[in-house]
VMD Tcl script that draws the C-alpha trace (Angstrom):
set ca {
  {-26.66 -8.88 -0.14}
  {-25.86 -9.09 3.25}
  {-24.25 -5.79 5.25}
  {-21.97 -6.43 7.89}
  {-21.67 -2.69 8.97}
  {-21.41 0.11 11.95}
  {-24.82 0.94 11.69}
  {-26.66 -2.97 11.54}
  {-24.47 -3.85 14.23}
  {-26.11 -0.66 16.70}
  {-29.15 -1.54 17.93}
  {-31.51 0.36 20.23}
  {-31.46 3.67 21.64}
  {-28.06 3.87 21.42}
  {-27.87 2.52 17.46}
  {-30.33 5.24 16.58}
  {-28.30 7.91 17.86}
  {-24.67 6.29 16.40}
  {-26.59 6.37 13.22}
  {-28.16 10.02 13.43}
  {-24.83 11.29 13.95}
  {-22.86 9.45 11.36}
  {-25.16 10.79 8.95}
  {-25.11 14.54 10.24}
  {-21.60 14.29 9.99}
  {-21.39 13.31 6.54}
  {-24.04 15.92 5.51}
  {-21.61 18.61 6.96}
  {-18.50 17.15 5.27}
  {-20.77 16.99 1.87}
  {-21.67 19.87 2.30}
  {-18.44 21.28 2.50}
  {-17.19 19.33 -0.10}
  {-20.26 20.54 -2.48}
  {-19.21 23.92 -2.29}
  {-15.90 23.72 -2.87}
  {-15.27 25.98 -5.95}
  {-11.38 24.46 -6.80}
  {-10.11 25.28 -3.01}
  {-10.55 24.34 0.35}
  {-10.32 27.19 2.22}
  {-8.13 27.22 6.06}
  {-11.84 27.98 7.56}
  {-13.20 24.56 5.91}
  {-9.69 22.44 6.68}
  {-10.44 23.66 10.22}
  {-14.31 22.49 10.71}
  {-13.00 19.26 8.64}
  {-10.47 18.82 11.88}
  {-12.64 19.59 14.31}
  {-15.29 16.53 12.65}
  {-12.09 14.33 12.52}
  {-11.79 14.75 16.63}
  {-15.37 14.43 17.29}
  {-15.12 11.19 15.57}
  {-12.10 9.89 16.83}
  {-13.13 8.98 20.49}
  {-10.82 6.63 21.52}
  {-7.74 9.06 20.05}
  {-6.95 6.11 17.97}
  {-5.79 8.63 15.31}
  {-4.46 11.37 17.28}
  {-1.02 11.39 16.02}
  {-2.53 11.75 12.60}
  {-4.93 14.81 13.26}
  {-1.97 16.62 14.89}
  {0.03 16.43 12.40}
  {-2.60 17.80 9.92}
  {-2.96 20.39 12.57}
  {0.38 21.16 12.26}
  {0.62 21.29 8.56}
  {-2.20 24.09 8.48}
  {-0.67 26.02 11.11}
  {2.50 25.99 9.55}
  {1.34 26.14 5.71}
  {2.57 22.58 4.12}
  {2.85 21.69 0.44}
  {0.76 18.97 1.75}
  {-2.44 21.43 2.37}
  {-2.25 21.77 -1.82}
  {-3.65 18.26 -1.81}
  {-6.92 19.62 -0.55}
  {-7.10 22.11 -3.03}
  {-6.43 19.48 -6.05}
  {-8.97 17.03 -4.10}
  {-11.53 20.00 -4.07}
  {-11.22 19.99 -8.07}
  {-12.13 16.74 -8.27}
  {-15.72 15.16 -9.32}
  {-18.60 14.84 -6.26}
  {-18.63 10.86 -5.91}
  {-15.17 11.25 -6.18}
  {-14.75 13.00 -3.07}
  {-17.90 11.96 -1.16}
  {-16.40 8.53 -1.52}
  {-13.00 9.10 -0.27}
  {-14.52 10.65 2.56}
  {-17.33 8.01 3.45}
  {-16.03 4.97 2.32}
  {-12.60 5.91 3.52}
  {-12.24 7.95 6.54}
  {-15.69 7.40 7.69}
  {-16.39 3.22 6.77}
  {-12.72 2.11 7.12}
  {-10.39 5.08 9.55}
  {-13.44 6.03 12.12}
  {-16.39 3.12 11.77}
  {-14.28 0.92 10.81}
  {-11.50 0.77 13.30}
  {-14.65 0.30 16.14}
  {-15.95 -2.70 14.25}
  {-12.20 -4.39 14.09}
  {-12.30 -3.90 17.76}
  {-15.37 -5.54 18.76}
  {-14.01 -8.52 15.64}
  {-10.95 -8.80 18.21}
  {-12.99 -9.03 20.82}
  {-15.00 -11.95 19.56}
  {-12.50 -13.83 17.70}
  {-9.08 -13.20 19.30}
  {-7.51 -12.92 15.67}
  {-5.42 -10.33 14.66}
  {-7.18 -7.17 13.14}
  {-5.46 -5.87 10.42}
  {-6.83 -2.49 8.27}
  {-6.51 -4.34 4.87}
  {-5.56 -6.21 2.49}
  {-4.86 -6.95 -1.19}
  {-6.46 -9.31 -3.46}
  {-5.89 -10.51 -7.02}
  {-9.32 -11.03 -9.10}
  {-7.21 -12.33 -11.88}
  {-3.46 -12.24 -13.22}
  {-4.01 -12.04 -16.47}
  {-2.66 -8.86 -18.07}
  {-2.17 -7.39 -21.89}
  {1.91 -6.82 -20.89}
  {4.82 -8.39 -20.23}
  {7.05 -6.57 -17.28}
  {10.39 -6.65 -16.95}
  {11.00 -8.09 -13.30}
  {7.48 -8.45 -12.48}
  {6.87 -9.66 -8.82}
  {3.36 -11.27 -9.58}
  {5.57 -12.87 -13.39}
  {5.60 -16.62 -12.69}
  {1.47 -16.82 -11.43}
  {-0.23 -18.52 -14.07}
  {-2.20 -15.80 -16.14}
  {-6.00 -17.05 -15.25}
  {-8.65 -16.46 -13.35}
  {-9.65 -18.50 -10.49}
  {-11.49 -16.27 -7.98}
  {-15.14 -16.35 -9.31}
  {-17.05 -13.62 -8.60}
  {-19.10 -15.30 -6.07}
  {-15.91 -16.01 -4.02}
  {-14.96 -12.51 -4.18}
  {-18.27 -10.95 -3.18}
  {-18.11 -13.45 -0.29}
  {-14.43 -12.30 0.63}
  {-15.36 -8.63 0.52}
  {-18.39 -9.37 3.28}
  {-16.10 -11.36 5.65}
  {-13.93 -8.32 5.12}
  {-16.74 -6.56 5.93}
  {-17.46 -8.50 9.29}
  {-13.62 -8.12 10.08}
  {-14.39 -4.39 9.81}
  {-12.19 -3.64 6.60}
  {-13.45 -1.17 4.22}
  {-10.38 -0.25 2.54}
  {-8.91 -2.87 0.15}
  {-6.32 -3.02 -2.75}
  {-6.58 -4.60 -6.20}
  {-4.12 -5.98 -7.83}
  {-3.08 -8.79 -10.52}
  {-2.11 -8.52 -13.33}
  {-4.07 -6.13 -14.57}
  {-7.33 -5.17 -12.99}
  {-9.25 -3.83 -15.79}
  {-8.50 -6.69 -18.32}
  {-11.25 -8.52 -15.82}
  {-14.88 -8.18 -17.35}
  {-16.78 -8.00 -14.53}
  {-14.68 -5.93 -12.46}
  {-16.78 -2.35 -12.09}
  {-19.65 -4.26 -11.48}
  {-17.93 -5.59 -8.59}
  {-17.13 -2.04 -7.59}
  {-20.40 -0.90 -8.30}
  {-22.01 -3.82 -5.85}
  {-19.55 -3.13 -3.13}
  {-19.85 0.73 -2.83}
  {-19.35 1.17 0.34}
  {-15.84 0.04 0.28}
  {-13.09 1.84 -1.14}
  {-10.80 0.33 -3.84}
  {-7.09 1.24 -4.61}
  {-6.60 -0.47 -8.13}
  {-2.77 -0.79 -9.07}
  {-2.67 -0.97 -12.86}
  {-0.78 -0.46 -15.61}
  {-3.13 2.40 -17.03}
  {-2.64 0.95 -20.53}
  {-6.38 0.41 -20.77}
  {-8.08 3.64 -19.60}
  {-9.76 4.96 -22.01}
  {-11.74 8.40 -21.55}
  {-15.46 6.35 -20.84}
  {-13.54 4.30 -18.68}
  {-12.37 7.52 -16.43}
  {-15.79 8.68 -17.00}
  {-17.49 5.82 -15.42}
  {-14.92 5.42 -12.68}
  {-15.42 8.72 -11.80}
  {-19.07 8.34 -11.63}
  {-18.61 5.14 -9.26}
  {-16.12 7.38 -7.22}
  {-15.26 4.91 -4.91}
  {-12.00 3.39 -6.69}
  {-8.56 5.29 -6.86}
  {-6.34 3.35 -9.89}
  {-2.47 3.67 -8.87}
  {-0.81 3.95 -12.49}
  {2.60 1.85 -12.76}
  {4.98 4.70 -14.15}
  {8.92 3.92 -13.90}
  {10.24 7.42 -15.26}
  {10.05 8.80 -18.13}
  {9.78 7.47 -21.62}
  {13.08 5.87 -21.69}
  {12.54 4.15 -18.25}
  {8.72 3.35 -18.37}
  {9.37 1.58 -22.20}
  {12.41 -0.16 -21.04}
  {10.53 -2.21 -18.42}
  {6.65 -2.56 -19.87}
  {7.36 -2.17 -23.67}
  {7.42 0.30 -26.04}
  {4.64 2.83 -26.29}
  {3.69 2.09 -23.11}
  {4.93 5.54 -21.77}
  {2.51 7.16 -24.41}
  {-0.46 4.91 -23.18}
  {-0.13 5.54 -19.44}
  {0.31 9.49 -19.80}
  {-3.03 9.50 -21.94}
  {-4.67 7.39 -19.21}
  {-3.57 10.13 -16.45}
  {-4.70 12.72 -18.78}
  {-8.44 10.74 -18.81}
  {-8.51 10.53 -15.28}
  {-7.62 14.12 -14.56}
  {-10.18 15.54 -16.97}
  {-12.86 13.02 -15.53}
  {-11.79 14.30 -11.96}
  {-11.18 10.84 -10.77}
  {-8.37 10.55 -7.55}
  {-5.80 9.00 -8.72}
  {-2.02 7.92 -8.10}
  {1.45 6.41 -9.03}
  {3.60 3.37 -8.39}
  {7.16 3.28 -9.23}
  {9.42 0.41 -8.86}
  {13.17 2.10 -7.68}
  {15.87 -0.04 -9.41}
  {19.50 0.20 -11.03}
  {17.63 1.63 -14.39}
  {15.72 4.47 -13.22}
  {17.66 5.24 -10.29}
  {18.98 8.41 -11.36}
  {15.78 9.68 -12.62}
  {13.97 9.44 -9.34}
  {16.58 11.90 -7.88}
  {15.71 14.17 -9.95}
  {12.35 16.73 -9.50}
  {11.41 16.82 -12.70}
  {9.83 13.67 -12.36}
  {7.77 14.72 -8.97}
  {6.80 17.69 -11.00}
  {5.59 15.95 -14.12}
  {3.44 13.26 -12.09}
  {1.88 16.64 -10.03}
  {1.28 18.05 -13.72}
  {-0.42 14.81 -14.69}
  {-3.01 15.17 -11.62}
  {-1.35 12.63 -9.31}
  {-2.23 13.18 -5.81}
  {-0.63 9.92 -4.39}
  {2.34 7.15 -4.88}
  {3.91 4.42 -3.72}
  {7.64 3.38 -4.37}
  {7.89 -0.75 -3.92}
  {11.43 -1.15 -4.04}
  {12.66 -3.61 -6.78}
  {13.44 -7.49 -5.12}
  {13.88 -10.61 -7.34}
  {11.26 -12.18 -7.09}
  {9.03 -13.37 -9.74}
  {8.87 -13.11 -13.44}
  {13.56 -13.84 -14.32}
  {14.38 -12.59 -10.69}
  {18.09 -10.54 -11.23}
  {19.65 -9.23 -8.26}
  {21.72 -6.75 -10.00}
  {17.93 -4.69 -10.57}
  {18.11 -3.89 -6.97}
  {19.05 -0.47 -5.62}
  {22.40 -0.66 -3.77}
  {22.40 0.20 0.29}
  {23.67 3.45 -0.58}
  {21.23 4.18 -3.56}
  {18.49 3.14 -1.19}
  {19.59 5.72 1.78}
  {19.92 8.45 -0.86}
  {16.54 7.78 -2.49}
  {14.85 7.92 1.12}
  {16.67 11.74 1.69}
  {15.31 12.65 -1.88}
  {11.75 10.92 -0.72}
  {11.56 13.31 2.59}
  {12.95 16.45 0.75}
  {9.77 15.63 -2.43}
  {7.52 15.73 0.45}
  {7.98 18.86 1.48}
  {7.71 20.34 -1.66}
  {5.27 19.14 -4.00}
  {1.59 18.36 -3.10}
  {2.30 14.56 -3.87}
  {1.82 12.24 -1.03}
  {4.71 9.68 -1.51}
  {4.87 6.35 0.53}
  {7.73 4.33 0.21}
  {7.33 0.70 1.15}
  {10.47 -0.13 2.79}
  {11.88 3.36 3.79}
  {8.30 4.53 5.29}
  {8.46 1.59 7.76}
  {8.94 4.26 10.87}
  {5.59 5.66 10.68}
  {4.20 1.90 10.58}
  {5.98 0.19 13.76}
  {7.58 -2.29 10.83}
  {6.81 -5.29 8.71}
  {2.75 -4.85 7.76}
  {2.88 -8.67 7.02}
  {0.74 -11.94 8.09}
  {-2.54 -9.52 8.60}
  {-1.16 -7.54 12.06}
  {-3.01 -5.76 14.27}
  {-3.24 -1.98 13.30}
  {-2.23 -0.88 9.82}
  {-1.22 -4.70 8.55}
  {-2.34 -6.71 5.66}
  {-2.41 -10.11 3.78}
  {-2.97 -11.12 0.09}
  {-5.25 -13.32 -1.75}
  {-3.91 -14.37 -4.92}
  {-5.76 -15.30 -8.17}
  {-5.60 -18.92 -7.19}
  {-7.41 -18.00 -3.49}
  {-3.93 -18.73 -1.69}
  {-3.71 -16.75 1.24}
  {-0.01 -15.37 1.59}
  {1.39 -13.19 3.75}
  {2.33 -10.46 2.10}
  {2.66 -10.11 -2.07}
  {5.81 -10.10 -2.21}
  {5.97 -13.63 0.20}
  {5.22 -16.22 -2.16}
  {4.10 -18.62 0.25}
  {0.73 -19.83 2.06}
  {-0.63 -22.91 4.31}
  {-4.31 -21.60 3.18}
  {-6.49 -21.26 0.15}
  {-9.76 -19.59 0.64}
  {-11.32 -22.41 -1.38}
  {-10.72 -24.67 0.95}
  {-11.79 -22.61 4.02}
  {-14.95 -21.84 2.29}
  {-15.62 -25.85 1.38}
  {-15.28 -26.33 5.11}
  {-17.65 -23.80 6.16}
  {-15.27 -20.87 7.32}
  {-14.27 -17.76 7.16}
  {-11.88 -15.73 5.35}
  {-10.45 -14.39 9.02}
  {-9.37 -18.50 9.69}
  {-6.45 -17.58 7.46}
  {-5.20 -14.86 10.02}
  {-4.73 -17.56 12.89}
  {-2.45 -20.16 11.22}
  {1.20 -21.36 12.64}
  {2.72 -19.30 9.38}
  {1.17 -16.45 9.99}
  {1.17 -16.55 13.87}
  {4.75 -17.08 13.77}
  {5.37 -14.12 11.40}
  {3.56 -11.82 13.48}
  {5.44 -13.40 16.58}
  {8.95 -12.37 15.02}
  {7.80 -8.52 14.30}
  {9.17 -6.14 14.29}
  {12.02 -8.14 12.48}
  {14.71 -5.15 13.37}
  {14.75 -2.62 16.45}
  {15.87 0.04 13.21}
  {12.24 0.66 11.27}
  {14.06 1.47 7.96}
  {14.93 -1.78 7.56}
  {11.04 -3.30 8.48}
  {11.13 -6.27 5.81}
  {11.39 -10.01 6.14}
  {12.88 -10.41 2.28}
  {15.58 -8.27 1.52}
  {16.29 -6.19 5.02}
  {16.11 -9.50 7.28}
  {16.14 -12.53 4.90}
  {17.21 -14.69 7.16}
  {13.75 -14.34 9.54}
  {11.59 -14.99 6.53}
  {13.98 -18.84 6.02}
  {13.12 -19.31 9.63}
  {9.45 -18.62 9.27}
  {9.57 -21.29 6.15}
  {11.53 -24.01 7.64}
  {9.26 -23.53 11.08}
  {5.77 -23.90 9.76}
  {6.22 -25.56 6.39}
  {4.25 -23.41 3.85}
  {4.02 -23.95 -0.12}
  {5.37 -22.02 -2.33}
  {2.35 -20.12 -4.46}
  {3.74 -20.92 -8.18}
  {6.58 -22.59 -9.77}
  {10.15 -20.98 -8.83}
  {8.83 -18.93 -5.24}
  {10.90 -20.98 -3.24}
  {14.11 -19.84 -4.90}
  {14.07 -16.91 -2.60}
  {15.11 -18.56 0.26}
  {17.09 -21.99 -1.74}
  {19.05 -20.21 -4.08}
  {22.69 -20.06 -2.55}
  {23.35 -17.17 -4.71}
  {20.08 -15.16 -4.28}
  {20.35 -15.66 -0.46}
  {24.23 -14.92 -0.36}
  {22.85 -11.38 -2.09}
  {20.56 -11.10 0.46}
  {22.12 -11.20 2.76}
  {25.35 -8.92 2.04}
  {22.94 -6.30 1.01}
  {21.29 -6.30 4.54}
  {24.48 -6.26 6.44}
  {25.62 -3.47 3.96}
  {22.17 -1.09 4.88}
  {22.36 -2.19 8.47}
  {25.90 -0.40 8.62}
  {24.96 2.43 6.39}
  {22.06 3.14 9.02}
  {24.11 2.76 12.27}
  {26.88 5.09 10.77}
  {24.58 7.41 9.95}
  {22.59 7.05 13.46}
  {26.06 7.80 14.95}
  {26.92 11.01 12.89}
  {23.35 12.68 14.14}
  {24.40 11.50 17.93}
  {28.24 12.08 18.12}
  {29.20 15.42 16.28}
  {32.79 15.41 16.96}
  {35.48 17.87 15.38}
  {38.18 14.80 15.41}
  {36.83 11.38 14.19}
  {38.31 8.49 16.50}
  {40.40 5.60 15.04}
  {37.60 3.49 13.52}
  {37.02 0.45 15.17}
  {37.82 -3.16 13.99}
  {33.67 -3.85 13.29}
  {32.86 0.21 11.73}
  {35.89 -1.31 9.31}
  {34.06 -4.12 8.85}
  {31.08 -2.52 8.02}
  {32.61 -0.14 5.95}
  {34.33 -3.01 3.73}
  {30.98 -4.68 3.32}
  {29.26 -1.88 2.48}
  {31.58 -1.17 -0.21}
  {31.08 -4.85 -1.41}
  {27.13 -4.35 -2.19}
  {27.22 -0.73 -3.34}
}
mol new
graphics top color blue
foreach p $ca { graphics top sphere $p radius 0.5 }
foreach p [lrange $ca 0 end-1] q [lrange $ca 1 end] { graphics top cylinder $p $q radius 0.2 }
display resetview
């Protein structure tokens, strides 16, 4: 198989010497990482930082190695995270460092530059695919619900997608569905592609103890277990004994040493429980190291708008976020709230830290929860191209055009914080929806009327809360005619 990578790219004198030092680098982070007994000592975090500058050349990264700088000097939760990540197994952590921060942060970032270079395409650092949306449960409000449960992407299709990715100079990509691990050939596939790293969001339900055992051996795939609370909340939306299943899973992949994570899905039935630590503290118990919130929107499988956190719920849930952060060794990313530290929407495959999808069906959409595509891979493959032609259509051109959507970060997305962008990016460039129902997003009166109240609702909670931090006065002014406005709306949603 064909390897479209730092190293074959190098040639001559210069090649040689990329290559001798990529590989004396590694030696001295395995190395370090051999001999970690359970804990990565300040000494060790240190010569790890000093690597992390040497590789980082073009400062591409900087803001990121300062503030790891400043988490040792000042003693962060976060610096636990090296000390569970040190009790982890070898291929475990030789793979998060090689495939990840060496093949896709460092290596990778030089080989999407010269891709830009050559093609003039956007460069984004990955993206998600769907082998296959079948799956052994049925979730309440699931976003990927109304895709036909088959498989369409043949493994031949997906090998040849991974070494375009490959050429585009991504080596960090997501898998999703469905459910992963109900595909057959599916560690195979992460056995042939070893030099990229996976992040497989599941529902856990399947992991059995050889099934930690042999991801752990692979070492280069981090499952992200779907968890929505506790019992009560988990049960309610994936079924009974699910709760059970998924805390046995965690308990496999902890005792196997495998890197693993959470997602959660914030809506009006577990609201209350994700304010409250003893959740945080439970997934840290279970050997999570990492999660991701993805904010309930109707979309998919019986979309309900009355699931969705209110604006206020929402702004509460992001203060609760930042103060979990700074507590527990638990790196949380929320999807929506997090969209500061990412300049905005990630959508349509932009430049920097974006991404795309490719569903089960090979459509090419713009992000998964954006229905909609003008490309199948398929078809781009029939005609003799690449899976990059995707990036440089009118839809997702003109998404990349409008972003950032909003001058406030917090509010980054196309669907639920500016709807109204997403209608003009559909009625511009004509895409399809991806399955039966997607277009009732943005032609549902009701849905849209939702919509859009809730945004105008958050977009008022944020600038009153902007101008409290700016204007600390002892004696409030009259309100204004628009802050009543505002107010009254946000009343109306919450």
């Amino acid at each position: 198989m064909m390897r479209y990578n730092f190293q074959q790219n190098e040639t001559g004198a210069f090649g040689l010497i990329s290559r001798y030092t990529q590989d004396k680098v590694f030696n001295q982070i395995s190395h370090i990482l051999s001999r970690i007994p359970g804990r990565i000592t300040p000494k060790a975090l240190k010569r790890i930082l000093r690597i992390a500058e040497g590789l980082d050349r073009d400062r591409e990264y900087s803001h990121e190695i300062e503030g790891l700088r400043r988490a040792i000097e000042g003693d962060h939760p976060y610096l636990r995270f090296f000390d569970l990540i040190g009790k982890k197994s070898l291929p475990c952590r030789e793979k998060l460092f090689r495939n990840f921060f060496i093949n896709a942060v460092f290596n990778g970032n030089k080989i999407r530059e010269d891709f830009y270079r050559r093609h003039r395409i956007s460069r984004p650092f990955f993206f998600v695919i769907s082998p296959t949306m079948n799956c052994n449960l049925r979730c309440l409000g699931c976003y990927a619900g109304n895709y036909p449960r088959k498989e369409n992407l043949s493994r031949e299709v997906i090998d040849r997608i991974l070494e375009d990715a490959r050429a585009m100079g991504i080596y960090f990509v997501t898998v999703s569905g469905g459910e992963p691990f109900c595909r057959k050939d599916i560690l195979d596939l992460f056995r042939t592609h070893h030099d990229i790293y996976f992040q497989v969001f599941t529902n856990g339900t399947l992991i059995d103890s050889d099934l930690a055992s042999e991801i752990s051996r692979l070492g280069n795939i981090a499952p992200v277990i779907s968890c929505e609370g506790f019992e009560e909340e988990t049960d309610h939306r994936r079924g009974k004994g699910t709760f059970r299943r998924i805390c046995e899973a965690m308990d496999n992949l902890r005792e196997a040493g495998v890197i693993f994570g959470f997602s959660t899905v914030p809506a009006a039935y577990n609201y209350s429980t994700l304010l409250n630590e003893a959740y945080y503290e439970f997934l840290v118990e279970k050997g999570a190291l990492f999660g991701w919130l993805f904010q309930y929107i109707p979309i998919g499988a019986r979309p309900e708008p009355k699931l969705m956190l209110t604006a206020n719920q929402r702004l509460t849930l992001y203060d609760k976020v930042r103060a979990v952060r700074n507590a527990y060794p638990l790196f949380i990313a929320d999807f929506w709230n997090d969209g500061p530290y990412v300049d905005g929407c990630l959508a349509a495959g932009r430049t920097g830290r974006g991404y795309f999808h490719v569903n089960c069906d090979g459509d090419v959409e713009p992000c998964v929860f954006v229905h909609f595509a003008v490309d199948n891979i398929h078809r781009i493959y029939e005609r003799g191209g690449h899976l990059w032609d995707a990036l440089d259509s009118e839809f997702f051109r003109t998404i990349r055009a409008g972003q950032p959507w909003n001058s406030n970060h917090h509010m980054p997305c196309m669907v639920i914080d500016n709807p109204h962008c997403l209608r003009n990016a559909v009625e511009a460039t004509h895409p399809y929806p991806t399955h039966e129902g997607a277009e009732t997003l943005i032609s549902d009166p009701a849905l849209s009327s939702h919509l859009d109240r809730y945004s105008e609702a958050l977009a008022c909670l944020w600038t009153e809360r902007d101008v409290s931090a700016c204007h600390m006065e002892t004696v409030p002014p009259e309100p204004s005619t628009w802050m009543k406005a505002c107010t009254e709306t946000t009343n109306s949603i919450s």
